[in-house]
C-alpha positions as CSV (number, residue, x, y, z in Angstrom):
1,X,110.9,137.5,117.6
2,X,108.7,139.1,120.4
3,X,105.8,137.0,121.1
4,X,102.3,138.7,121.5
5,X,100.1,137.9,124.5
6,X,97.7,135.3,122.2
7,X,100.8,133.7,121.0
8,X,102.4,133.1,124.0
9,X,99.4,131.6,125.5
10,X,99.3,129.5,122.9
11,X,103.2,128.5,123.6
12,X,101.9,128.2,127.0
13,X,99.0,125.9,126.4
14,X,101.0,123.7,123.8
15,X,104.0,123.1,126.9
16,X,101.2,122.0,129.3
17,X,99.6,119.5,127.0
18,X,102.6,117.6,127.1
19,X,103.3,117.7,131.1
20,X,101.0,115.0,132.5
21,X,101.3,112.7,135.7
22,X,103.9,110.7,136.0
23,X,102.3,106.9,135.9
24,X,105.4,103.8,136.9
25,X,108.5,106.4,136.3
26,X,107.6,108.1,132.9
27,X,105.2,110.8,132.3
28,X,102.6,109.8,129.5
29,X,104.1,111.7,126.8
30,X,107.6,110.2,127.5
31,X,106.2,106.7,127.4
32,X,105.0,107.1,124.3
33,X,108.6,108.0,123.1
34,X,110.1,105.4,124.8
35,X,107.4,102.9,123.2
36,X,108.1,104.4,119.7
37,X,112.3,104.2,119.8
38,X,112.2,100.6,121.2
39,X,110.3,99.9,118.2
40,X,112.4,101.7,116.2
41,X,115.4,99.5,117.8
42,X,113.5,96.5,117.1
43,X,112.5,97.1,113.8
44,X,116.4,98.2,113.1
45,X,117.4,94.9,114.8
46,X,115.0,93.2,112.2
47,X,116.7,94.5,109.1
48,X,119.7,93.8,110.2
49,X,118.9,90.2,110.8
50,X,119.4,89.8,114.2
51,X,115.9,88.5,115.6
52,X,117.7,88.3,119.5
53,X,118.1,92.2,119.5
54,X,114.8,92.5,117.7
55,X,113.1,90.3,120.0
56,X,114.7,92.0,123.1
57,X,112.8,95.5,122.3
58,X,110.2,94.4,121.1
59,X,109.9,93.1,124.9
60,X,111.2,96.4,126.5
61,X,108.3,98.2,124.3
62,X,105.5,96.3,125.6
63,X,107.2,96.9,129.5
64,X,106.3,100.3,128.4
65,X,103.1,99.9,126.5
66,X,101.4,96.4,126.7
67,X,98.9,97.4,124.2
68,X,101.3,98.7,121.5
69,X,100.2,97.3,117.9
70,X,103.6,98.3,116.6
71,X,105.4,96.3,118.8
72,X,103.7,92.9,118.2
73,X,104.1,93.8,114.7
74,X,107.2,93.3,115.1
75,X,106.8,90.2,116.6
76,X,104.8,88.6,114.2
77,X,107.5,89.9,111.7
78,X,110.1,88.4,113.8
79,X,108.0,85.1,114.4
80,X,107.3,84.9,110.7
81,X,111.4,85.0,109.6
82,X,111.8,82.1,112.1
83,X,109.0,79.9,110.7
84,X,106.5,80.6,113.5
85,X,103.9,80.6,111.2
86,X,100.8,79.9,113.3
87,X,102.1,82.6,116.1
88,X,102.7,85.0,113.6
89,X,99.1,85.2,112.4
90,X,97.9,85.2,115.7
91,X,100.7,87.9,117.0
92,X,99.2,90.4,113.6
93,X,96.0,89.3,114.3
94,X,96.4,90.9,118.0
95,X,97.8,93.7,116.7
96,X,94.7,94.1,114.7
97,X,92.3,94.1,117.9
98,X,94.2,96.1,119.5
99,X,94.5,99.5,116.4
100,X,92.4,98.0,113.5
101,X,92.8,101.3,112.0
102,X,97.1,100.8,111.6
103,X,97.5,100.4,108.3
104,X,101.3,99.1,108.5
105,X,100.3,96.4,110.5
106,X,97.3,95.9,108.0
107,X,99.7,96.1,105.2
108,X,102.4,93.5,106.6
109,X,99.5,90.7,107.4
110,X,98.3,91.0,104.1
111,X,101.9,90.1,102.8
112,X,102.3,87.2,105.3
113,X,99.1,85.8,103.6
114,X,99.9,86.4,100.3
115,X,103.4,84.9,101.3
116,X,101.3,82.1,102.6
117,X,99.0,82.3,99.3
118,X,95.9,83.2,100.7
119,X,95.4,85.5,98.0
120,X,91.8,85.9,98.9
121,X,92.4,87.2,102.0
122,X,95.3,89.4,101.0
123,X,93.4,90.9,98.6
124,X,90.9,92.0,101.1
125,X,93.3,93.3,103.8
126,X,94.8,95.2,100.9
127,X,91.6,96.9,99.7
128,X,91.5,97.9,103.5
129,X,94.8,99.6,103.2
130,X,94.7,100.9,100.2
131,X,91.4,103.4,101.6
132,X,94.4,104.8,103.9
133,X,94.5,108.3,102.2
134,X,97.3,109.0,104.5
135,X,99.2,106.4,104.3
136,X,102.9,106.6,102.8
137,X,103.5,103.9,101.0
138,X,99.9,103.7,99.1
139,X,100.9,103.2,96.1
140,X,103.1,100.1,96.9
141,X,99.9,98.9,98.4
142,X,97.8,99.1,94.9
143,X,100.8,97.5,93.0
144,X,100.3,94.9,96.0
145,X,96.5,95.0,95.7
146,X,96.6,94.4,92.3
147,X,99.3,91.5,91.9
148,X,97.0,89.8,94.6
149,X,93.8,90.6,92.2
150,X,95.3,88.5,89.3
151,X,95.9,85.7,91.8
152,X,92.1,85.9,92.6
153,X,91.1,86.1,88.9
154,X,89.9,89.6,88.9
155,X,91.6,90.7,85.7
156,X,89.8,94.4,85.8
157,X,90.4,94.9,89.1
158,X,94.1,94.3,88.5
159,X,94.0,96.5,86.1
160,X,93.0,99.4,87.9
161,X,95.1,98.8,90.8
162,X,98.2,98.9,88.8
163,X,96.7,102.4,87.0
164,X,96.3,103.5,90.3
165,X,99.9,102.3,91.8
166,X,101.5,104.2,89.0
167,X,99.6,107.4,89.3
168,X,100.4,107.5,93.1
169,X,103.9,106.6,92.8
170,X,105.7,106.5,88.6
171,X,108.6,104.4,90.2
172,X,107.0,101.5,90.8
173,X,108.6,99.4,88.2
174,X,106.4,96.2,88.8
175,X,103.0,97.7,88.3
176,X,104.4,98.9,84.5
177,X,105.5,95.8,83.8
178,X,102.1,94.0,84.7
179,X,100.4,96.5,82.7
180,X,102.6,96.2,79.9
181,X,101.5,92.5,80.1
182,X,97.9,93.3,80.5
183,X,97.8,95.7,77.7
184,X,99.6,93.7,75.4
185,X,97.2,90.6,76.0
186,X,94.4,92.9,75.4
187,X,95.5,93.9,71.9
188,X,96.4,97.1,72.6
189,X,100.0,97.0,71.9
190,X,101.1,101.1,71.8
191,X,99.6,100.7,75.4
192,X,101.5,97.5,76.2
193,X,105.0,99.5,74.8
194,X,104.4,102.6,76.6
195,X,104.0,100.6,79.8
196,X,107.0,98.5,79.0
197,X,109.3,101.8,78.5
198,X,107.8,102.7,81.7
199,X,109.3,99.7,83.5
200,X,112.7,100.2,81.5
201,X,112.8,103.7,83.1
202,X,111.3,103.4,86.7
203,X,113.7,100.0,86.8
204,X,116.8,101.9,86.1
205,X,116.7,103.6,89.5
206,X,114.4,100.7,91.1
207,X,114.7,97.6,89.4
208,X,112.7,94.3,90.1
209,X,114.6,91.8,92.5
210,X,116.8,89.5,89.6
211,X,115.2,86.3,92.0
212,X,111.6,87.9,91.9
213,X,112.0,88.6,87.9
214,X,113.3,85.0,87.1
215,X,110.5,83.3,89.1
216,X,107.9,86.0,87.2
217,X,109.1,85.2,83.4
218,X,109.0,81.5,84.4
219,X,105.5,81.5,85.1
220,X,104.0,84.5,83.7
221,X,100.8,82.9,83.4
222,X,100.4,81.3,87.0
223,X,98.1,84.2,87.6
């Protein structure tokens, strides 16, 4: 296709945004790649269980960046599988200062407190998260936000969240089954079986961890 004169400037102008001076051997726009596949590698590393390899680029990633949130989040990840509790909170906490607005590293703080069961203060960090419009796992986060709200002993609020976790995302097999708990407390039992068909359905293609379930039947009221 033959480019018109306002198009190829455009072209132009799009190609010299990205050429910029060349700071310690990489231009700014390739450090910022370099930053993001390291922590891509470490992350990888991560789920695959091997913290050495994690570890290793998540150091490589702040040679490149020191001030890279995603990195130490990472880290605190890493910290927090080894049972470096207290370095963990202050490796997400850092994270925090440096992009309060990174709602991944948001989200996975609020789990290492709830994990720790400060419920209060996942539940806040959660409500943070949850305002993240853009955010691609959102409605994870309300199914989160509202398992944290029955800890807390905000019954409506749990409610709600679990409404909300469904509407953004029908899959979400633990969300239906909370309802179907909450509705059938409440009386309202053609709610409570609708919900519970729900779970049946969304579980066939993402069913509850068998570990997770077990410890939820045996203490269904510990909320």
């Amino acid at each position: 296709m033959k480019m018109t004169g306002s198009m190829a400037f455009a072209a132009a102008l799009l190609l010299s945004s990205c050429v910029t001076s060349t700071t310690g051997g990489f231009t700014a726009s390739s450090e910022e790649r370099a930053e993001r596949d390291l922590v891509q590698l470490a992350n990888g590393y991560f789920e695959a269980g091997d913290m050495a390899g994690a570890r290793r680029n998540v150091a490589k990633a702040l040679a490149v960046n020191a001030r890279s949130a995603e990195a130490y989040n990472v880290l605190a990840m890493v910290q927090h599988h080894e049972g470096d509790d207290a370095l963990a909170r202050e490796t997400y906490l850092h994270a925090l200062v440096l992009d309060r607005d990174n709602s991944r590293v948001r989200n996975n703080y609020a789990a290492f407190l709830f994990d720790a069961e400060e419920y209060e203060q996942a539940y806040r960090q959660l409500a943070i998260v949850a305002e993240d419009t853009s955010y691609e796992f959102r409605g994870l986060v309300f199914e989160n936000l509202g398992l944290s709200a029955l800890r807390t002993d905000r019954p409506q609020r749990a409610e709600a969240a679990f409404e909300r976790a469904l509407q953004l995302d029908s899959s979400l097999s633990r969300a239906a089954l909370e309802l179907a708990q909450i509705k059938f407390e409440n009386g309202e039992l053609a709610a409570a079986q609708d919900y519970y068909k729900m779970y049946l359905e969304a579980s066939r293609s993402n069913p509850i961890d068998s570990q997770e379930y077990l410890e939820y039947l045996n203490s269904p009221n510990d909320y």
